[in-house]
C-alpha positions as a printed Julia matrix, in Angstrom:
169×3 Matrix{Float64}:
 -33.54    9.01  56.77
 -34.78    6.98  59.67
 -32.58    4.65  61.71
 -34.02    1.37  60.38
 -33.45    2.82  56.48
 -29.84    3.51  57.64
 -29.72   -0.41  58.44
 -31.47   -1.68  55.94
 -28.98    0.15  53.7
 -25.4    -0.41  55.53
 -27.23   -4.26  55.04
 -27.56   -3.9   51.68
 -23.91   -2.75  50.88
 -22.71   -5.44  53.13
 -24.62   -7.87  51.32
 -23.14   -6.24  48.21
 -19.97   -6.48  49.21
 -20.19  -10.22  50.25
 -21.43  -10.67  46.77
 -19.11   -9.76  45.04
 -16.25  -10.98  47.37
 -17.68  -14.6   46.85
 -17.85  -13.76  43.19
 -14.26  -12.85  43.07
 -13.54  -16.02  45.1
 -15.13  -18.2   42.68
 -13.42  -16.94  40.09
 -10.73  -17.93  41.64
 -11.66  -21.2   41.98
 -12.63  -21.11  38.19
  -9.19  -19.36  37.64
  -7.29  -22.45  39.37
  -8.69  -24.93  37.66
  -8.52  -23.54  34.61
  -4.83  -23.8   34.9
  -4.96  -27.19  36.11
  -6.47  -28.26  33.57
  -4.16  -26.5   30.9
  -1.22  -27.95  32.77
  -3.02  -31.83  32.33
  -3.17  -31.04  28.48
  -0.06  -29.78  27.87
   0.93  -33.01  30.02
  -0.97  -35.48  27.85
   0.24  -33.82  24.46
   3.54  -34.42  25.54
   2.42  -37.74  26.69
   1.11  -38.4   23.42
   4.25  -36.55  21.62
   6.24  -39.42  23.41
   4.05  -42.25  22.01
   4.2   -41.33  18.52
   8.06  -40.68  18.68
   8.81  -43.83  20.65
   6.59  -45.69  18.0
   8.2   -44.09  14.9
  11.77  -44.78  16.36
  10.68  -48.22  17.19
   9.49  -48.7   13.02
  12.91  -47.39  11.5
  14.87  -49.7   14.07
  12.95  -52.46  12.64
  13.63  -51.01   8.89
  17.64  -50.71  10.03
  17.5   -54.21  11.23
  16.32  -55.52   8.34
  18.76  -54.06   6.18
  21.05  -55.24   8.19
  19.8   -58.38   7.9
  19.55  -57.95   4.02
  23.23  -56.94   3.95
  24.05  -60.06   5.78
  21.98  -62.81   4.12
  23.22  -61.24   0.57
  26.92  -61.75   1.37
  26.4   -65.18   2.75
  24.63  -65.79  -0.32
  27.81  -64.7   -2.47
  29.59  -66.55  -0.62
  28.1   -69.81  -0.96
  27.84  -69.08  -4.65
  31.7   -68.75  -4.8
  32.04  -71.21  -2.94
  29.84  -73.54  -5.65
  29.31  -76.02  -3.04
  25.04  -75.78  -3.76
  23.33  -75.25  -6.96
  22.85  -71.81  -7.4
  19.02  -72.57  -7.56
  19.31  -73.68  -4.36
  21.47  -71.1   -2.78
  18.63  -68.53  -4.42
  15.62  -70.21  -3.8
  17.1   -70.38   0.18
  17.46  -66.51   0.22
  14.34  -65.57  -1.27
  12.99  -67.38   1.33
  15.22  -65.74   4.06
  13.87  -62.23   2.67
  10.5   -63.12   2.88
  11.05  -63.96   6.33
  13.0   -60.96   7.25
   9.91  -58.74   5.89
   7.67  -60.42   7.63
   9.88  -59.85  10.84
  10.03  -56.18   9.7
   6.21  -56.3    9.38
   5.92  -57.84  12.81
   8.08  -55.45  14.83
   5.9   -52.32  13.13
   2.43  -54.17  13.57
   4.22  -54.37  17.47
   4.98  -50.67  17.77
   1.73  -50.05  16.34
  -0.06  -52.08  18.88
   1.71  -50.4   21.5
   0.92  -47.35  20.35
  -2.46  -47.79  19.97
  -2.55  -49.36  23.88
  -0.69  -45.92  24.85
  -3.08  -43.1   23.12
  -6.07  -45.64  24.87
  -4.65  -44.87  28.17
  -4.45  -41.15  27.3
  -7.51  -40.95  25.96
  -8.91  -42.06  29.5
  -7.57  -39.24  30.95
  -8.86  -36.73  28.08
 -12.16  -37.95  28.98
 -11.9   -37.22  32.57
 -10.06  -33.78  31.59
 -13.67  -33.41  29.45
 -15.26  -34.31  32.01
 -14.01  -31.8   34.68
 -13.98  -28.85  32.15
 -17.76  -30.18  32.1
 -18.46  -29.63  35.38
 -16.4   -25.9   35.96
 -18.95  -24.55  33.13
 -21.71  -25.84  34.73
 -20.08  -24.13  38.0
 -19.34  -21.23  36.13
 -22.98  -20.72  35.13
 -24.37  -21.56  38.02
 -22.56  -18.88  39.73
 -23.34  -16.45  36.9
 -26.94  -17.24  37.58
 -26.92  -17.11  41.12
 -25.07  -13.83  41.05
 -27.16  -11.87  38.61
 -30.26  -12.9   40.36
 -28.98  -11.51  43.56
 -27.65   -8.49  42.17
 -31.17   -7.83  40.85
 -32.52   -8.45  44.27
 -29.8    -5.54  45.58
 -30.64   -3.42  42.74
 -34.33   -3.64  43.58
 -33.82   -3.31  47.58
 -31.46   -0.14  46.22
 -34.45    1.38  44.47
 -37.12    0.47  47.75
 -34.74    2.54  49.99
 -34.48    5.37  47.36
 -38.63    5.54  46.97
 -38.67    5.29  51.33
 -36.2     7.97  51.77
 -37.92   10.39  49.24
 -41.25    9.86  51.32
């Protein structure tokens, strides 16, 4: 084996080597961000955990309140019946009313949480996108590498088999 093919092939494994030392490094890369990117989910499904806890404790204070409320309008009521100071017509027709308007209060306070809730899973879902976006982009890195490394491990597999067909001559 002449000088030159001695070069050519220390070249070769040093290219080889590089290779595959920038493949590992990628990976890396690809490794790191893959974490990352676990770590933001598992941070937004807690996020979003949060929401929908906040929002259902928010809808039974609203149902407490208003049987609270309930309680307290219905003994008022009996009260002002014992007392017989009203008609009775008057003292019912008043409450009915007073129970229409605590539902709607009820309704309110859940039509808030819901609201709320809504505004808080449109914030998240911003940063889902971007999460989507940036797993996006690492598989068009990862391929890209794939390509680019399969193409030039062809090219060292080829030079391999040029030095083998020189040294036999």
């Amino acid at each position: 084996m002449s000088l030159n093919e001695q070069k050519e092939k220390l070249s070769l494994k040093h290219d080889e080597r590089k290779l595959k030392f920038e493949e590992k490094k990628a990976q890396a890369k690809i490794n790191r961000e893959e974490r990352k990117i676990k770590r933001k989910e598992a941070k937004i499904d807690k996020k979003i955990e949060s929401h929908i806890e906040k929002a259902i404790n928010k809808i039974y204070n609203a149902e407490e309140d208003a049987e609270n409320d309930i309680d307290k309008l219905l003994s008022a009521a009996d009260e002002e019946i014992e007392l017989d100071e009203k008609p009775i017509e008057l003292v019912l027709f008043k409450t009915e009313n007073k129970l229409e308007e605590i539902l709607l209060n009820a309704e309110l306070k859940m039509q808030k949480a819901k609201n709320e809730l809504i505004k808080n899973f449109e914030k998240d879902m911003e940063d889902v996108m971007k999460l989507a976006s940036i797993e996006d982009d690492l598989e068009s890195f990862k391929d890209e590498m794939d390509e680019v490394s399969t193409l030039l491990s062809e090219k060292i597999d080829v030079e391999k088999e040029i030095l083998a067909l020189n040294s036999k001559d």
